[in-house]
N, C-alpha and C positions, 0 to 999 in steps of 0.2 A: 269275059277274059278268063283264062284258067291259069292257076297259077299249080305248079309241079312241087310239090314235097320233098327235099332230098334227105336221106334219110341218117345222113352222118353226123355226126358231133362235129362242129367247129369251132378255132382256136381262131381269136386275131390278137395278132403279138409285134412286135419288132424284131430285127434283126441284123447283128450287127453287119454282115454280108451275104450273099447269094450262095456264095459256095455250098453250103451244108441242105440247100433246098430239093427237093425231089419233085423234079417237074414232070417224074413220070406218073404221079399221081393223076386221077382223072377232075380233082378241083385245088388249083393251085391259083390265086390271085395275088398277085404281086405289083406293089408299085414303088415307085423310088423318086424322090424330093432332093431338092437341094439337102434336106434337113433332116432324111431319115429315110431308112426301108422297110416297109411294113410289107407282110403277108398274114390270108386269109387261109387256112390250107384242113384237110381233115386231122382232129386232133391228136391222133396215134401220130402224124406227120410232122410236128412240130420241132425244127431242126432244134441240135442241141446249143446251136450260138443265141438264139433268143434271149434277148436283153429287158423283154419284158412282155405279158401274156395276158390275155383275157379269154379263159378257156371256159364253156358250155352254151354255145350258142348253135342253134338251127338254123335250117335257111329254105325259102323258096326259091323257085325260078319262074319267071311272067317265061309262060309256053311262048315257042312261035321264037320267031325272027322281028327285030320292031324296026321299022322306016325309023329314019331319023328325025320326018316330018314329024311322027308322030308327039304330041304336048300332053303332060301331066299324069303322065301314068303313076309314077314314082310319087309326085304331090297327091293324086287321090290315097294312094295304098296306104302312104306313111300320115296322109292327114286322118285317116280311119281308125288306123292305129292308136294315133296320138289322142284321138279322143278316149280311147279306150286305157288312155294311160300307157302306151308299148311301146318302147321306143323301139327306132331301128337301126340297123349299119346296113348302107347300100352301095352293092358294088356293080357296076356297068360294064360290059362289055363290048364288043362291035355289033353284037347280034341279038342280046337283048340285059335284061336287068337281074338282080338276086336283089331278097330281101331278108337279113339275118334280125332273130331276135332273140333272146337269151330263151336257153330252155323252160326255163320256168314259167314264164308266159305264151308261148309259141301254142301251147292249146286254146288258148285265148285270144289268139291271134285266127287264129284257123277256123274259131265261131264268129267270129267279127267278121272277116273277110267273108265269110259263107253268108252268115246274113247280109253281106251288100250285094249282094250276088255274084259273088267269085266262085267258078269250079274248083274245088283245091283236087288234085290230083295226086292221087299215094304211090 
């Protein structure tokens, strides 16, 4: 499986509305709860209503389109991880998954993953 490098800084924060969001951005993850709005977005992009922020995080993308058939992608990646200590924030889309880790591990992430045999793609 190859997983894709992207190569921007990411913030995940809250927000108290959508209004200030820039969906013309090309990664903008957004979701909304009875209980809150959080967005995922590049961190130059981090509207100014943010009510609260966790900014230096990287992210991959699993290549490809994923069946919905498909079981454990996300469990393998993140249990890999986890043994190596790295935690993640995973966000899903209709087409496939991302996998954020704080910068400061994210190279360590990229030699774990490589040694289980993952392509990482720059």
């Amino acid at each position: 499986m190859n997983l894709k490098v992207l190569p921007q800084a990411f913030t995940v924060c809250q927000i108290s509305d959508a209004s200030e969001v820039d969906f013309s951005q090309a990664f903008v993850f957004f979701s909304k709860t009875d209980e809150e709005l959080s967005l995922v977005c590049k961190t130059s992009a981090v509207p100014a209503n943010a009510i609260a922020r966790e900014d230096g995080w990287r992210a991959f993308r699993v290549s490809g389109v994923l069946e919905f058939s498909l079981v454990g992608i996300l469990a393998e990646i993140s249990g890999l991880l986890a043994d190596q200590g790295i935690s993640i924030f995973a966000v899903s889309t209709y087409n496939t998954d991302y996998l954020l880790t704080k910068a400061e591990v994210f190279d360590r992430a990229v030699l774990a993953l490589s040694a289980a045999g993952y392509a990482i793609l720059e």
